[in-house]
PDB file of N, CA, C and O in Angstrom, chain B, residues numbered from 101:
ATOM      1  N   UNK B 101     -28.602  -9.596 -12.660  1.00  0.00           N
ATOM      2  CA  UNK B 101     -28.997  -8.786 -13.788  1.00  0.00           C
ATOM      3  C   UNK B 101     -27.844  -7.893 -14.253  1.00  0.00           C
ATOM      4  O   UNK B 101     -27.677  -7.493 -15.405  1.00  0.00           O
ATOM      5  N   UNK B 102     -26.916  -7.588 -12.972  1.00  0.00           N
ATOM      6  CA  UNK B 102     -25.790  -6.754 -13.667  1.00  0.00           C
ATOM      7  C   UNK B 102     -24.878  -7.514 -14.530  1.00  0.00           C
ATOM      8  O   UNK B 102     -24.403  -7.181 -15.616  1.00  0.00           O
ATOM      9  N   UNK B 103     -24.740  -8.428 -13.958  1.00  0.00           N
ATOM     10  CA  UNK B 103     -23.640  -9.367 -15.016  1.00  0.00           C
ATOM     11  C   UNK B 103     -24.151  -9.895 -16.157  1.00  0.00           C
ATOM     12  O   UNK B 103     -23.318 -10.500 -16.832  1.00  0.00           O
ATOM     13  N   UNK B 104     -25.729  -9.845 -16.770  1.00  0.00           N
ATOM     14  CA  UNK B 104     -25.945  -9.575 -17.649  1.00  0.00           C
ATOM     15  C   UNK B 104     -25.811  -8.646 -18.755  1.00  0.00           C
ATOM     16  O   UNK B 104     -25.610  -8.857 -19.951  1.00  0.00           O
ATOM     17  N   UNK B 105     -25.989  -7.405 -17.998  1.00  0.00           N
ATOM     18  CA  UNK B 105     -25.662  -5.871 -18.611  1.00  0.00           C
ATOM     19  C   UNK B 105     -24.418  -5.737 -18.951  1.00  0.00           C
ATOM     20  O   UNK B 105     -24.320  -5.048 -19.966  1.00  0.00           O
ATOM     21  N   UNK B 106     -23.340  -6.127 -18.505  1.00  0.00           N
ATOM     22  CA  UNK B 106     -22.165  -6.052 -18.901  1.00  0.00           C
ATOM     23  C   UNK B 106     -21.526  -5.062 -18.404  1.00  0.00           C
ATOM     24  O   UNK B 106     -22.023  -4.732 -17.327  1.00  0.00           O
ATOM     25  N   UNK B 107     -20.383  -4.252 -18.794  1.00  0.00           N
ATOM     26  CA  UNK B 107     -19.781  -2.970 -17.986  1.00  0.00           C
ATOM     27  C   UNK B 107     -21.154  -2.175 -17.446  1.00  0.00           C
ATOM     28  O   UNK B 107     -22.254  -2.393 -17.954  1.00  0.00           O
ATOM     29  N   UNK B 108     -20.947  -1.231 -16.356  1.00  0.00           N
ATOM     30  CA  UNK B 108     -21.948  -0.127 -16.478  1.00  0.00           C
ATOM     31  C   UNK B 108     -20.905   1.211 -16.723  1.00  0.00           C
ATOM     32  O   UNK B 108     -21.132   2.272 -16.142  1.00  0.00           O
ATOM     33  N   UNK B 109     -19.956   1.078 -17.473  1.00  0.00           N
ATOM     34  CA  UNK B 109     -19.080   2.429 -17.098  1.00  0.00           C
ATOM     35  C   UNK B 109     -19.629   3.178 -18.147  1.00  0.00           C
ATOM     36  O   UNK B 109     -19.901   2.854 -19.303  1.00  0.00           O
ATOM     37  N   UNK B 110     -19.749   4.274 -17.521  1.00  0.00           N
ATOM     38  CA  UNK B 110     -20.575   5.937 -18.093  1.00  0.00           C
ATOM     39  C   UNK B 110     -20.239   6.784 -19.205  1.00  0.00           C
ATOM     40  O   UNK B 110     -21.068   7.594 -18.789  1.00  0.00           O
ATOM     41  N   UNK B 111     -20.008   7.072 -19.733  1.00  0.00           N
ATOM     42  CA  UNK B 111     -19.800   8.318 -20.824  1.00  0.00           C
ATOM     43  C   UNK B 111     -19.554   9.236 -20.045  1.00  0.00           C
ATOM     44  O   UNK B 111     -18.466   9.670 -20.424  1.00  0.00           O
ATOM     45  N   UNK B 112     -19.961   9.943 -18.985  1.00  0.00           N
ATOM     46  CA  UNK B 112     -19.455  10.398 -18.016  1.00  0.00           C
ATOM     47  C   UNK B 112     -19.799  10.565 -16.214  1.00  0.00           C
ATOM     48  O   UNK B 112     -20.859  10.337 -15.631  1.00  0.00           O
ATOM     49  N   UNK B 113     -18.395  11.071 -15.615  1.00  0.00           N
ATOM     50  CA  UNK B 113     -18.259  10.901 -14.358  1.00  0.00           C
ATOM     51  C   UNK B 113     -17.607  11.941 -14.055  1.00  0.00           C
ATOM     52  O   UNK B 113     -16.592  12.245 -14.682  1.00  0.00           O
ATOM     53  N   UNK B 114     -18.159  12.802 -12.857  1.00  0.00           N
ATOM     54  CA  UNK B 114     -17.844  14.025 -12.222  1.00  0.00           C
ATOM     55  C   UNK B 114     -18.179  13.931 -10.489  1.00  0.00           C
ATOM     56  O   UNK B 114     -19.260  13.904  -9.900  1.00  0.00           O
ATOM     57  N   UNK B 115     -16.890  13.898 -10.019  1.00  0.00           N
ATOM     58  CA  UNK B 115     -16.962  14.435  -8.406  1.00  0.00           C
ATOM     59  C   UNK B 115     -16.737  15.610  -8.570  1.00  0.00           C
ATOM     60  O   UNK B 115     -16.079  16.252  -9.389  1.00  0.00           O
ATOM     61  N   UNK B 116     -17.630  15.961  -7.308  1.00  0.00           N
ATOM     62  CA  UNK B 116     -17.411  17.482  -6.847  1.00  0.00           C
ATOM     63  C   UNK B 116     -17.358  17.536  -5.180  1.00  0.00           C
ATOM     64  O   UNK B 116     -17.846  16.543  -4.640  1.00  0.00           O
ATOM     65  N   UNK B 117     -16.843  18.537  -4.319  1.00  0.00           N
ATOM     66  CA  UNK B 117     -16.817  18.518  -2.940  1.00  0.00           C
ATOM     67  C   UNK B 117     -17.797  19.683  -2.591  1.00  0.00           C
ATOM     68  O   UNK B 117     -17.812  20.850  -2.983  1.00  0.00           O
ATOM     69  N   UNK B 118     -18.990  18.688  -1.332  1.00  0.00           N
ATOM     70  CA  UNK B 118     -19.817  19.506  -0.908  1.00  0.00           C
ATOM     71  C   UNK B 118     -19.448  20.359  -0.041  1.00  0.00           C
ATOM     72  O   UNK B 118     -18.260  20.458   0.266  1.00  0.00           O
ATOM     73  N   UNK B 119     -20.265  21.016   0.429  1.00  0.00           N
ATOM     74  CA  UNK B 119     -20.183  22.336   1.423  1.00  0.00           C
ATOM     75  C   UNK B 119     -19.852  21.583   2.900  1.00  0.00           C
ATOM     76  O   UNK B 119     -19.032  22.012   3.712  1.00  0.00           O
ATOM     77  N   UNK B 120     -20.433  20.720   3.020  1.00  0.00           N
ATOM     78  CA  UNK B 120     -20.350  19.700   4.237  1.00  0.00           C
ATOM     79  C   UNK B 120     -19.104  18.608   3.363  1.00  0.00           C
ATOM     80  O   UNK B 120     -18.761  18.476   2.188  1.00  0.00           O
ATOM     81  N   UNK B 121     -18.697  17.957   4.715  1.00  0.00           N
ATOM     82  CA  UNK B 121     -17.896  16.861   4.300  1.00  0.00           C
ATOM     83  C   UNK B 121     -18.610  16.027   3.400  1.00  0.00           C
ATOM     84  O   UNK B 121     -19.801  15.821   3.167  1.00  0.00           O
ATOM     85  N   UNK B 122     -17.133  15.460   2.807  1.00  0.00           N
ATOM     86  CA  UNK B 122     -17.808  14.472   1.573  1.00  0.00           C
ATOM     87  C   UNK B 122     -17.914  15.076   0.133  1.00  0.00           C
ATOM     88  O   UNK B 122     -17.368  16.166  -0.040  1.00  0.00           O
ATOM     89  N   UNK B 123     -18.463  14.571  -0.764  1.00  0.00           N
ATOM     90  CA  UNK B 123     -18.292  14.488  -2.141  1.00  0.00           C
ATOM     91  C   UNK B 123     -20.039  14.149  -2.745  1.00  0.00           C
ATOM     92  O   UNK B 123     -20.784  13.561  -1.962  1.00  0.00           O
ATOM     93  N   UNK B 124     -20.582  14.559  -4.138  1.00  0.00           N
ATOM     94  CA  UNK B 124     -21.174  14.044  -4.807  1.00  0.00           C
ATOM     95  C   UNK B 124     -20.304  13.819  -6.012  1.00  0.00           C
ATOM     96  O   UNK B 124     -19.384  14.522  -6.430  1.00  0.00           O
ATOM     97  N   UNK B 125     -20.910  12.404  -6.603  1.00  0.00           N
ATOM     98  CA  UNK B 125     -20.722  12.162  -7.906  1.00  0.00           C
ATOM     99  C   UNK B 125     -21.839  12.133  -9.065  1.00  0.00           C
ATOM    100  O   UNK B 125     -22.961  11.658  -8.893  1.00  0.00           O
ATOM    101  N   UNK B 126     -21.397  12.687 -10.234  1.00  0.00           N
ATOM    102  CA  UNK B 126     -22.492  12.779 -11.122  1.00  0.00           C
ATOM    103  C   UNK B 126     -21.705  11.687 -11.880  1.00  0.00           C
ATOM    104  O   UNK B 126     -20.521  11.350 -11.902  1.00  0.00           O
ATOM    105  N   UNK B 127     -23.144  11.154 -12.659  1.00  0.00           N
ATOM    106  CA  UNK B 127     -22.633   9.927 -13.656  1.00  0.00           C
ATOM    107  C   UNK B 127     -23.466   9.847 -15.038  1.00  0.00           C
ATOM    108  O   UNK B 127     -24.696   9.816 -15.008  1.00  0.00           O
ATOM    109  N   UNK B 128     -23.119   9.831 -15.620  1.00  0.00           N
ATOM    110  CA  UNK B 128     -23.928   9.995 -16.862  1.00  0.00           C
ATOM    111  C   UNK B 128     -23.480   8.868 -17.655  1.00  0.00           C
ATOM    112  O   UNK B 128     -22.347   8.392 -17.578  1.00  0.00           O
ATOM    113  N   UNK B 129     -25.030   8.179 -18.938  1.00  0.00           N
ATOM    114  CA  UNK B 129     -25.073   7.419 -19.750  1.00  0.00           C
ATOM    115  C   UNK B 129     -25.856   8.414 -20.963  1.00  0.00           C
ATOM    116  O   UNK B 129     -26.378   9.528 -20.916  1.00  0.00           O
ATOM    117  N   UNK B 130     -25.660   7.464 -21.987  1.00  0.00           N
ATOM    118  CA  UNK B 130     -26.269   7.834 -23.637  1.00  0.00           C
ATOM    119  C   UNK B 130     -26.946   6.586 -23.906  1.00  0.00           C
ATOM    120  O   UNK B 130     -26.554   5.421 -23.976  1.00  0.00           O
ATOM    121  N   UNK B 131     -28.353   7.292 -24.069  1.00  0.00           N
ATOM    122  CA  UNK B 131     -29.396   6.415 -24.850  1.00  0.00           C
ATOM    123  C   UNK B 131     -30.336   5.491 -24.203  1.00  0.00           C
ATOM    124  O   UNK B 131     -30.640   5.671 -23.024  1.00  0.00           O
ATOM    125  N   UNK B 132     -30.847   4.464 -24.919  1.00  0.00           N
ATOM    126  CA  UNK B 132     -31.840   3.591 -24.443  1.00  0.00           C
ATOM    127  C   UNK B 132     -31.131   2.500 -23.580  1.00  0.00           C
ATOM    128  O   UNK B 132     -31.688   2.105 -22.556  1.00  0.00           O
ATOM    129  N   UNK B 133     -29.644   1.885 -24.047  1.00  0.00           N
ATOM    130  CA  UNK B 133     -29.039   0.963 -23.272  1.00  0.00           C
ATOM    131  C   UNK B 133     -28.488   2.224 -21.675  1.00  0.00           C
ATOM    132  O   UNK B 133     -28.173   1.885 -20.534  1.00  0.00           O
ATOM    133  N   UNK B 134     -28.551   3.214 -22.098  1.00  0.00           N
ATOM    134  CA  UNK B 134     -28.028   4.177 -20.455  1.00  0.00           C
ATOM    135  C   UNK B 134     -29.026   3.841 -19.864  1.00  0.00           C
ATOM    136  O   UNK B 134     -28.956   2.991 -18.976  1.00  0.00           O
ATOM    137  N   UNK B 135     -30.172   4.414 -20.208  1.00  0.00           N
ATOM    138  CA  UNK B 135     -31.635   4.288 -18.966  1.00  0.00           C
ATOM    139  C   UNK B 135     -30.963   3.153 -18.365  1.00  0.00           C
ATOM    140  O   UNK B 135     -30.135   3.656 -17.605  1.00  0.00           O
ATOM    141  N   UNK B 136     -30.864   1.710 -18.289  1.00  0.00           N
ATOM    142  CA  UNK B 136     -31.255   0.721 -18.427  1.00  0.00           C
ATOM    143  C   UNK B 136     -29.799   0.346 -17.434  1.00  0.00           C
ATOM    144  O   UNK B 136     -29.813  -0.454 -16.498  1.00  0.00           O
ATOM    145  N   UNK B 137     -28.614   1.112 -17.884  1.00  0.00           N
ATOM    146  CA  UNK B 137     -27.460   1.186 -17.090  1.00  0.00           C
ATOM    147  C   UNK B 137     -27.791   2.128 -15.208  1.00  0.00           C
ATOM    148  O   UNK B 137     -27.537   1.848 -14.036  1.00  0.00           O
ATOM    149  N   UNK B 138     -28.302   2.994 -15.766  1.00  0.00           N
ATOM    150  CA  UNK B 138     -28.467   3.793 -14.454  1.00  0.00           C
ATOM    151  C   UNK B 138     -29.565   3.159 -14.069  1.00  0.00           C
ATOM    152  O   UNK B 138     -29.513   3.164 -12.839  1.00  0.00           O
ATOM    153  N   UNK B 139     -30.498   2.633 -14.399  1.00  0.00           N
ATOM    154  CA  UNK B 139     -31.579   2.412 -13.425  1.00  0.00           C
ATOM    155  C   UNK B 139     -31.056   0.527 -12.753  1.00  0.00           C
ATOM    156  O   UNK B 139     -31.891  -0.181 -12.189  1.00  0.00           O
ATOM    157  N   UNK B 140     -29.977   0.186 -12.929  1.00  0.00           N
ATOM    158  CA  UNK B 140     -30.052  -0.610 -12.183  1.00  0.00           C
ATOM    159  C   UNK B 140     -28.749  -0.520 -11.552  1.00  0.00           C
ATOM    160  O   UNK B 140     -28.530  -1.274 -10.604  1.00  0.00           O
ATOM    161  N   UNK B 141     -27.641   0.478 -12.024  1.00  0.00           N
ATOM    162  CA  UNK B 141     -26.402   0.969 -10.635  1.00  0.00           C
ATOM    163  C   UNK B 141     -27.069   2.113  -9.656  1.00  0.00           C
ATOM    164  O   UNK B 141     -26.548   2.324  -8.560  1.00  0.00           O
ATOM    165  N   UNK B 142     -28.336   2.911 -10.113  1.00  0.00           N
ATOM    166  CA  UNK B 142     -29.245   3.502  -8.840  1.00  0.00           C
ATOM    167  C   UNK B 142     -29.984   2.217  -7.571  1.00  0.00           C
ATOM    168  O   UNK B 142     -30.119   2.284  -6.349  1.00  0.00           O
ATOM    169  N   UNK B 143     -30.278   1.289  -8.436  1.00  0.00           N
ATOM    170  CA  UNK B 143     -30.811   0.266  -7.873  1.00  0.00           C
ATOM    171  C   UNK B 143     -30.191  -0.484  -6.527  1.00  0.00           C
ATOM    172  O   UNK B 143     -30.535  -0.636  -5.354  1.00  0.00           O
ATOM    173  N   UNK B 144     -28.944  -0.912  -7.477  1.00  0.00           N
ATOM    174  CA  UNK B 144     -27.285  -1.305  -6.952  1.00  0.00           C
ATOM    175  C   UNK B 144     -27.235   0.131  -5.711  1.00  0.00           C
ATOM    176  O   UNK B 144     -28.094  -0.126  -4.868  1.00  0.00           O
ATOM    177  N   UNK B 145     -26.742   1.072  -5.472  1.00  0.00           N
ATOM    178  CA  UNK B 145     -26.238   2.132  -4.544  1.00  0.00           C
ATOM    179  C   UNK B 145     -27.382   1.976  -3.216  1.00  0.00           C
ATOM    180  O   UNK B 145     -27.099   1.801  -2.031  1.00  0.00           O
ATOM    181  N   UNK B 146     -28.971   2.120  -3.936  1.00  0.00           N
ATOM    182  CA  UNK B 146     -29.966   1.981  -2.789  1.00  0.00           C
ATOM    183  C   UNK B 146     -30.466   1.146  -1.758  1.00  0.00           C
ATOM    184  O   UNK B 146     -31.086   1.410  -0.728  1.00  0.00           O
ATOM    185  N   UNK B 147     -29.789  -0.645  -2.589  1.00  0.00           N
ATOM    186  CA  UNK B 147     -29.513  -1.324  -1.423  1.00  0.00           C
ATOM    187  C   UNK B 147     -28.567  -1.279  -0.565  1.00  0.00           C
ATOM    188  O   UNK B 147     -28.440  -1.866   0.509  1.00  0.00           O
ATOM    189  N   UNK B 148     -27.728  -0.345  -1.248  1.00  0.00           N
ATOM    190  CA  UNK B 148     -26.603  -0.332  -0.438  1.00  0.00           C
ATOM    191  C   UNK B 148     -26.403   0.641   0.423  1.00  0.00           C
ATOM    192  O   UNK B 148     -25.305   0.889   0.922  1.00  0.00           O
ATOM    193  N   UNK B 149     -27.889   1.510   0.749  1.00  0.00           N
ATOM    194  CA  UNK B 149     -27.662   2.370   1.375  1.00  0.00           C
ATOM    195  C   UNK B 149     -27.105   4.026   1.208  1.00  0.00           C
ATOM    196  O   UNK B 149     -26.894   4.992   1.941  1.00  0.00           O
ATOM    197  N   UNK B 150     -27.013   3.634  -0.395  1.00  0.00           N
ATOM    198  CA  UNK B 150     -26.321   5.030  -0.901  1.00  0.00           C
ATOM    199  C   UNK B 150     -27.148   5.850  -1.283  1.00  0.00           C
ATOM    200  O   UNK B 150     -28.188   5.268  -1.594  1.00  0.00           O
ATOM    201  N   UNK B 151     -27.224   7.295  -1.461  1.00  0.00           N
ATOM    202  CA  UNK B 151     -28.299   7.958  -1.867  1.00  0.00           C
ATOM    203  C   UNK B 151     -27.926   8.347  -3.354  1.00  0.00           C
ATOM    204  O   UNK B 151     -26.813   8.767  -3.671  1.00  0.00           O
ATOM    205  N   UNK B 152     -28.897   8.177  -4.164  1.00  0.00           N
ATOM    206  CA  UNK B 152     -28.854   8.380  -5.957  1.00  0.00           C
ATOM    207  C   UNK B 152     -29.993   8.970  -6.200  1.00  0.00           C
ATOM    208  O   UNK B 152     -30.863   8.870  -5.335  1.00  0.00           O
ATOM    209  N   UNK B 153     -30.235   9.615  -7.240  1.00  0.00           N
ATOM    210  CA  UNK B 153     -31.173  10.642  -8.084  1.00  0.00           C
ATOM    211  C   UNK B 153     -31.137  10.460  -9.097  1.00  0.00           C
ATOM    212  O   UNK B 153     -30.268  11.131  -9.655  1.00  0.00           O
ATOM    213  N   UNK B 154     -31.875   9.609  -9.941  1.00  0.00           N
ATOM    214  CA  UNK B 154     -31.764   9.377 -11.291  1.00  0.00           C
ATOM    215  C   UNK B 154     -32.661  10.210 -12.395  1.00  0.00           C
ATOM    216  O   UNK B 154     -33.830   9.977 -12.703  1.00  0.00           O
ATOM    217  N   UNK B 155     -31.969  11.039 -12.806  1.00  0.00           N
ATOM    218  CA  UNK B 155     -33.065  12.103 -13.700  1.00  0.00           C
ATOM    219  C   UNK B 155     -32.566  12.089 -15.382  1.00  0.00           C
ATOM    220  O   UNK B 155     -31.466  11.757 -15.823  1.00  0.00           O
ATOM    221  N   UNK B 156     -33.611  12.502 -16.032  1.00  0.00           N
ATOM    222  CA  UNK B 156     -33.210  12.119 -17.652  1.00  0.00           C
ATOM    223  C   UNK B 156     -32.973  13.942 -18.000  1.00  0.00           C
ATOM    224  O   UNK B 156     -33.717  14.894 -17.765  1.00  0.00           O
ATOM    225  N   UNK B 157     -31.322  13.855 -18.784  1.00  0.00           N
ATOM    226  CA  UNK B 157     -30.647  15.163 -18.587  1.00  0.00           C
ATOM    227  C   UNK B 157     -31.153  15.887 -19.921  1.00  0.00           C
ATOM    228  O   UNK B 157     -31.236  15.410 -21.053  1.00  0.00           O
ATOM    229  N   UNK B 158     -31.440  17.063 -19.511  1.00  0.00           N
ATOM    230  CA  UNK B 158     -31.875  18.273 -20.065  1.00  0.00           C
ATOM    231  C   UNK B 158     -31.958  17.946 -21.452  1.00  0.00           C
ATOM    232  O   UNK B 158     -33.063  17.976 -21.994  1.00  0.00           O
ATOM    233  N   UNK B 159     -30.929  17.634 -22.103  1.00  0.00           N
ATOM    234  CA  UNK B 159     -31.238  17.365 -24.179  1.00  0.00           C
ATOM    235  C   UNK B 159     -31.879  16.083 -24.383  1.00  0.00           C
ATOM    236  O   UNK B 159     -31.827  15.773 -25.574  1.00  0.00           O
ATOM    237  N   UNK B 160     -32.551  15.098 -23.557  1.00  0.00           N
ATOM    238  CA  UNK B 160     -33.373  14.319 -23.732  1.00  0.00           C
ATOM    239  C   UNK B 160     -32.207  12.872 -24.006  1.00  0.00           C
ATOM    240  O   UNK B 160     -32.794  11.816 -23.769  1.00  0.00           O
ATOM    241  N   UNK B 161     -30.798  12.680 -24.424  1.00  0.00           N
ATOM    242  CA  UNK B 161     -30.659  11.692 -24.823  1.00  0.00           C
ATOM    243  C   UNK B 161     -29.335  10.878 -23.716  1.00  0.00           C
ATOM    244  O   UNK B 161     -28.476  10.062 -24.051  1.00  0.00           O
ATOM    245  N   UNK B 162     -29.637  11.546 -22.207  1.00  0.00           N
ATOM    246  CA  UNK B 162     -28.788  10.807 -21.394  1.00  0.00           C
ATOM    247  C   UNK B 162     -29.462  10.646 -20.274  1.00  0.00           C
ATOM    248  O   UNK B 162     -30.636  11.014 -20.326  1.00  0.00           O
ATOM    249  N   UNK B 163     -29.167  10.307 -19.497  1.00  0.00           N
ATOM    250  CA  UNK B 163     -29.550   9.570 -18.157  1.00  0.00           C
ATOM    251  C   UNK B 163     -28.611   9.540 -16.965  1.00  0.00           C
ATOM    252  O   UNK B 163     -27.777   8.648 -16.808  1.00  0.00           O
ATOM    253  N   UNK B 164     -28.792  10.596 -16.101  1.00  0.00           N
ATOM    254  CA  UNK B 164     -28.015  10.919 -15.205  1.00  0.00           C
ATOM    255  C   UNK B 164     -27.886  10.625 -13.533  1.00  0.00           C
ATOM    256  O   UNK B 164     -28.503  11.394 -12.795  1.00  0.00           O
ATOM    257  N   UNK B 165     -27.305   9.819 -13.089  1.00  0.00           N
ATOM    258  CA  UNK B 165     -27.097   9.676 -11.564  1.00  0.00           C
ATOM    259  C   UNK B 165     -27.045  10.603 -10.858  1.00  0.00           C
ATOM    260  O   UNK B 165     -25.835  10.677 -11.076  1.00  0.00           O
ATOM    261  N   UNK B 166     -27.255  11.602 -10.038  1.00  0.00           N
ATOM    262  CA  UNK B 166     -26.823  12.096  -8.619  1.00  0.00           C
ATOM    263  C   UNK B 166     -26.054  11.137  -7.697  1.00  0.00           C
ATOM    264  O   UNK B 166     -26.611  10.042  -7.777  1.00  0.00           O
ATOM    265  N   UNK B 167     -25.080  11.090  -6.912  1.00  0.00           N
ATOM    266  CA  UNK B 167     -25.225  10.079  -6.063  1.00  0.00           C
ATOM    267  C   UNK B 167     -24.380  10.461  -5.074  1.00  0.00           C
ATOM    268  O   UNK B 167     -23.300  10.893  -5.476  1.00  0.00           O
ATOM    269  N   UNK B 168     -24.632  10.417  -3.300  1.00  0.00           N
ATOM    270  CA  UNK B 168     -24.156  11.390  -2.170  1.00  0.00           C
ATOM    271  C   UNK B 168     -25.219  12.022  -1.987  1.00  0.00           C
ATOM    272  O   UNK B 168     -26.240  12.294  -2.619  1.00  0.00           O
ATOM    273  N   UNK B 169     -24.436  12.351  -0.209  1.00  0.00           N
ATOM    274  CA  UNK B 169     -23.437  12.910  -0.127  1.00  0.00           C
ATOM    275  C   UNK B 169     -22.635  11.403  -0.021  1.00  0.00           C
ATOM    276  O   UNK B 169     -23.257  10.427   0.399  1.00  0.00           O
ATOM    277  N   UNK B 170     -21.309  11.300  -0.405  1.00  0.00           N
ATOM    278  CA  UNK B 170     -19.978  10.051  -0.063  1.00  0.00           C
ATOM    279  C   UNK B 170     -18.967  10.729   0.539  1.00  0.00           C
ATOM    280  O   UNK B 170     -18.320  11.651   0.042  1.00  0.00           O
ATOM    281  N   UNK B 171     -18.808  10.123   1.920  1.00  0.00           N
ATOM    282  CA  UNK B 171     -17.323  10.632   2.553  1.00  0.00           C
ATOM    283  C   UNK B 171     -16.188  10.774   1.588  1.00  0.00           C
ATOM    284  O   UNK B 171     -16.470  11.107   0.437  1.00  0.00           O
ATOM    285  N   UNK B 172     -15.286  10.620   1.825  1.00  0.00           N
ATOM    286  CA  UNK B 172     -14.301  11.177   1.206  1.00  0.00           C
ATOM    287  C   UNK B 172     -13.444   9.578   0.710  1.00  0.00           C
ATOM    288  O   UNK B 172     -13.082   9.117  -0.373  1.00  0.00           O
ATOM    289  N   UNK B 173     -13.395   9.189   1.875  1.00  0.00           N
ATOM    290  CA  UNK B 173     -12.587   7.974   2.216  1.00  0.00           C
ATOM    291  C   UNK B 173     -13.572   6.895   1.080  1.00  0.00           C
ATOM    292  O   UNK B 173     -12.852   6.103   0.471  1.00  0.00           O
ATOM    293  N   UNK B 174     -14.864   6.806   0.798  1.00  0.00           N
ATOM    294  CA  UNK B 174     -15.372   5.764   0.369  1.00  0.00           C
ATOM    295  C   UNK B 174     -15.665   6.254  -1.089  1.00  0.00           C
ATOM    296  O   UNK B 174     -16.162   5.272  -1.640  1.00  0.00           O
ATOM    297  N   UNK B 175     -15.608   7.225  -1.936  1.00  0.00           N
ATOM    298  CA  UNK B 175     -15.754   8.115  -2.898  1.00  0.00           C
ATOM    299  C   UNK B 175     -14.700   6.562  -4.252  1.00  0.00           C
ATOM    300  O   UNK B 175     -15.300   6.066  -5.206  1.00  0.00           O
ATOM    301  N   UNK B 176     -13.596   6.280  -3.989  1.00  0.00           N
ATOM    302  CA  UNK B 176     -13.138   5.207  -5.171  1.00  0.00           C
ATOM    303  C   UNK B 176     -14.121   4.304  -4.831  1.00  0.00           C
ATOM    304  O   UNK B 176     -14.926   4.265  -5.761  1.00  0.00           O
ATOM    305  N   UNK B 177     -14.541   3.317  -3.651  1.00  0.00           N
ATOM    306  CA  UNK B 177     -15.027   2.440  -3.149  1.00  0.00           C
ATOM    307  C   UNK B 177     -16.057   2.307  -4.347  1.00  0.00           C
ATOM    308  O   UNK B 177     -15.952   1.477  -5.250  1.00  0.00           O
ATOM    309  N   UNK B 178     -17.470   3.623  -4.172  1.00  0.00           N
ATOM    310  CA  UNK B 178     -18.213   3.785  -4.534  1.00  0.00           C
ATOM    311  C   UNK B 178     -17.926   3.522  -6.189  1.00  0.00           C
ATOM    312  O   UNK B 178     -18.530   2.644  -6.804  1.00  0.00           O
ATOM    313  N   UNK B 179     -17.377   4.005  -6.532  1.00  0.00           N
ATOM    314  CA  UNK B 179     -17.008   4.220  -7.820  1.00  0.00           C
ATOM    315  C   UNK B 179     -16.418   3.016  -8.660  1.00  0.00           C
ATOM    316  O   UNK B 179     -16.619   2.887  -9.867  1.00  0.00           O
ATOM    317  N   UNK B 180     -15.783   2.281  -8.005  1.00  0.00           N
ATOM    318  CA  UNK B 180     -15.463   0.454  -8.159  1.00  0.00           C
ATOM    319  C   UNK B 180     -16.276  -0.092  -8.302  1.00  0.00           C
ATOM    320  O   UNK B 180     -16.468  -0.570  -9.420  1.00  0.00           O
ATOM    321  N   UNK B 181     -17.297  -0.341  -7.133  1.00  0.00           N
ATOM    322  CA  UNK B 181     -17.801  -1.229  -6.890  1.00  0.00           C
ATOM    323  C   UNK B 181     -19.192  -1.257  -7.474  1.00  0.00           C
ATOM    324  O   UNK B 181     -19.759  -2.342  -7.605  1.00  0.00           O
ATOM    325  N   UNK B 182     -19.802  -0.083  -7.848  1.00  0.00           N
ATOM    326  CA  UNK B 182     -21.206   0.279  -8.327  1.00  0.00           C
ATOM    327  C   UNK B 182     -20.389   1.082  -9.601  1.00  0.00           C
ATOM    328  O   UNK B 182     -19.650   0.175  -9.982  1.00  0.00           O
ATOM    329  N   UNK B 183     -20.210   1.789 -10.129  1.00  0.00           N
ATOM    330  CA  UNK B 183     -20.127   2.735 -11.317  1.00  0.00           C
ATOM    331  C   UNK B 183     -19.420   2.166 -12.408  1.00  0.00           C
ATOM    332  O   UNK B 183     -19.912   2.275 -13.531  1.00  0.00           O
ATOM    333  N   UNK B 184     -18.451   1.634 -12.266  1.00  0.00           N
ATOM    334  CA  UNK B 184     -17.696   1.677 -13.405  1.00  0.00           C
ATOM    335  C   UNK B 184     -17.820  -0.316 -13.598  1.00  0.00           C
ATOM    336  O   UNK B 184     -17.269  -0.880 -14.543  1.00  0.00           O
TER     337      UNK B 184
END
């Protein structure tokens, strides 16, 4: 289904470093084709064991990932292989 969808890369992407080791990344899409992007790279991360939070952001017209905590070391990994 992803290689249907085509890219999933975001409108935007933000690491930040937690209090504990490791990193979250926020990821954000625009619109009806975003839902549709995040709900299947949340999909993508959860088989994989990754933890994601997919919530629809505050002005109603994006669609936002949580995703972490990610060590440090696997933070591009993540970001290759599921995000972009």
């Amino acid at each position: 289904m992803a290689a249907q969808l085509g890219p999933t890369r975001p409108d935007r992407l933000t690491i930040w470093p937690l209090d504990t080791q490791g990193f979250g990344i926020d990821v954000r899409w625009a619109g009806g084709e975003g839902n549709a992007r995040a709900t299947i790279v949340r999909r993508l991360l959860q088989e994989a064991g990754i933890r994601a939070r997919l919530t629809q952001h505050p002005d109603g017209r994006g669609w936002e990932l949580r995703v972490g905590p990610v060590p440090a070391e696997d933070v591009a990994k993540v970001i290759d292989q599921f995000v972009w």
